[in-house]
N, C-alpha and C positions, 0 to 999 in steps of 0.2 A: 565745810563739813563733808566727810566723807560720805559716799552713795549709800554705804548698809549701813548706817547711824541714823536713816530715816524710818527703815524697816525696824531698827532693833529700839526706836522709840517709840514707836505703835506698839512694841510687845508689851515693852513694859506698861505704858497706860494699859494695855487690856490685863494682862494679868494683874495691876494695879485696882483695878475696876474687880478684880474676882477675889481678889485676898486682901485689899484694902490692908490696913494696919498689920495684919500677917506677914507680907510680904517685908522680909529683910534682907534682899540682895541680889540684883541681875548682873550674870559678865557675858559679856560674846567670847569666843576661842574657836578656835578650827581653821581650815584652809583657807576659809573666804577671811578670817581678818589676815591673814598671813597671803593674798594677793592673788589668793585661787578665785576669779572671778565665778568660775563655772559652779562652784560650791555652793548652798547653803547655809547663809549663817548659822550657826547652832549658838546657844546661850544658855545657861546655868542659872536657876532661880534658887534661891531659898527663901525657907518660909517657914513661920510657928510649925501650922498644921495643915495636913491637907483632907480631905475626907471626898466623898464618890460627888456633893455637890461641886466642887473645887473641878474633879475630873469630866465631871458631865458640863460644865459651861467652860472650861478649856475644848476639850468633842467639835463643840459647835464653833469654834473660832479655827477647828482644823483647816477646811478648807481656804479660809479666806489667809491664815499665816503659811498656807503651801504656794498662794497665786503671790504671795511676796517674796519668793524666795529663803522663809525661813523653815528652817526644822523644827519638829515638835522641842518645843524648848523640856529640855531634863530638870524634874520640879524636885525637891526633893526637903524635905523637912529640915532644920540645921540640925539638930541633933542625930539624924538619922547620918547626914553627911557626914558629920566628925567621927561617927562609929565606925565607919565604912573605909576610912580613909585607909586600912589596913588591906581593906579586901578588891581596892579597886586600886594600884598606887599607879598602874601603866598610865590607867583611864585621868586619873586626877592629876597624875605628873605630866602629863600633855594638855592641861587647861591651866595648871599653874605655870605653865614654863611660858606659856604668850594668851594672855588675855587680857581684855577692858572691861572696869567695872560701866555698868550703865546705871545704875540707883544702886544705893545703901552703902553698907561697908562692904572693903573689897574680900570676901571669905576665905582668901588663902593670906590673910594677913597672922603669922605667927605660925603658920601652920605645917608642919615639918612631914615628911615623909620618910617612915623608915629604909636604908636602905638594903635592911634585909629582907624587908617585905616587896621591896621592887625586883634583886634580886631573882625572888623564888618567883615573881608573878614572871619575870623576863624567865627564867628558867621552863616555866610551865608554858610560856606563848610560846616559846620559839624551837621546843620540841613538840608541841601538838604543832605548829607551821609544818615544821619537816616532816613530819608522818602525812600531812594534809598534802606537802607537796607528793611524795612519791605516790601516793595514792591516787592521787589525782591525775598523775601523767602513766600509771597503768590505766586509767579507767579512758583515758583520752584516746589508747588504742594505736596511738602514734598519730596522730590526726594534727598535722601542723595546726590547725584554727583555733582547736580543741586545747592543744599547750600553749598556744598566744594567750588564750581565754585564760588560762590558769594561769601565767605567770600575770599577765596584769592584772588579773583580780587580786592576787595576792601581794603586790606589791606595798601599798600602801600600811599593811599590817609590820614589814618588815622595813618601811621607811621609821615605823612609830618603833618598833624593835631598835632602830640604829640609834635614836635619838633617846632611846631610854636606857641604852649602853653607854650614850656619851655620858647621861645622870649620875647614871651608877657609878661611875669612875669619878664625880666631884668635877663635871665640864661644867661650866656657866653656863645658865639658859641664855639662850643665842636663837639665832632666827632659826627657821625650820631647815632649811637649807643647810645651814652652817653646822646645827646640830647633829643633820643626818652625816655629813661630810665628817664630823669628826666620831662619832658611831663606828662610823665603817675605819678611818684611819686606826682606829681603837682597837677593831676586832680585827686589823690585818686584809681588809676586804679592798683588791683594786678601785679606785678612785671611778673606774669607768664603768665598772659594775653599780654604782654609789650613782652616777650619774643617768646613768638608764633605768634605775630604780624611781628617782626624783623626775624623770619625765613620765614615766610611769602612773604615776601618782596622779597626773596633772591630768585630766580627760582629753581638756582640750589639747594637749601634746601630742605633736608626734612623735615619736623615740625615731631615732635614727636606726636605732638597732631592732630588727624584726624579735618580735619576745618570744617565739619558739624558739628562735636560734640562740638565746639567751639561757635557753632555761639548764645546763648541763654547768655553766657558770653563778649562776643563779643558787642552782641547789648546791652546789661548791662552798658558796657564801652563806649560807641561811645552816649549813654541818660547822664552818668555824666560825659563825656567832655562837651557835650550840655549844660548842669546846670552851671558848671563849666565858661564856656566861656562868657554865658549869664548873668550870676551876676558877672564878673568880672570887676574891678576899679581901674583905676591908684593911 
């Protein structure tokens, strides 16, 4: 058995124990099942209903699901998820592209995302990225520490951008890796840029490439995802 499949079976008894019969369906997804050790797990619940009792004895189990390494798991009514599916498709199409169900049915069974709705959400993320980057490397003042700081906090958003360009074009869900890799082939973005991004990502990494000295490349990449995403057509 895999090490986070002992943590992600305490969650579900405990949410099990607080929605009892409610509860219709746990998945894990995120970096840690895709081999980020330094991650915590995160997981996807659905459920009938949820109400402030439900909220207030989840409260009390915070601390002890933070000393296991997991994230406040994302509770979410099903009916409220199926409505949503429009307005979150980055967020959803990054749990459906690699995840395990842990109890019930698996909720991304039949469940389609439009992709003009991923589109417009990729259009929207990755022109507020670009206004966030230049911004943020005026406000750094030129301070190499300051744009290290900024490029690899930012990373990660634009690894999920790569992998949700590869979607949009009809790529197979494919490892995390693999997806960002063909993202970036997609949008024309050097493979080595692609690759300092993917170490980026990783905490524990060291990128071989200093990310200030990145960043002039970086924002290169993150103006033709923008072009890219923007004259894109089914």
């Amino acid at each position: 058995m895999k090490p986070w499949r002992h943590a992600a079976a305490a969650l579900v008894a405990d949410l099990t124990r607080i929605f009892a019969g409610r509860l219709r369906s746990v998945v894990a997804y995120g970096p840690h099942l895709e081999g980020d050790d330094e991650a915590s797990l995160t997981c996807l619940a659905l459920v009938d209903s949820i109400g402030m009792s439900d909220l207030d004895a989840c409260a009390r189990l915070a601390g002890q699901w933070e000393r296991h390494r997991l994230a406040i798991p994302l509770i979410l009514a099903e009916q409220e998820f199926r409505r949503s599916l429009d307005a979150f498709p980055l967020e959803y199409g990054e749990i459906l592209r690699a995840h395990e169900r842990l109890f019930g049915d698996d909720p991304f069974t039949q469940v389609t995302i439009s992709h003009e709705d991923l589109r417009r959400a990729c259009e929207t993320q990755v022109k507020s990225h670009l206004l966030h980057l230049r911004e943020g490397f005026i406000e750094s003042g030129g301070r190499p520490q300051a744009i290290a700081d900024l490029v690899a906090a930012a990373a990660p958003a634009f690894g999920s951008l790569l992998r949700n360009v590869a979607r949009l074009n009809g790529g197979p869900d494919a490892s995390r890796i693999e997806a960002t890799r063909e993202g970036g082939r997609l949008a024309g973005i050097p493979d080595a840029i692609v690759s300092d991004i993917l170490a980026l990502e990783r905490k524990a990494t060291i990128p071989t490439t200093d990310p200030a000295r990145l960043f002039p490349q970086y924002l290169a990449a993150v103006e033709d995802l923008a072009r890219v995403v923007d004259t894109w057509r089914s």
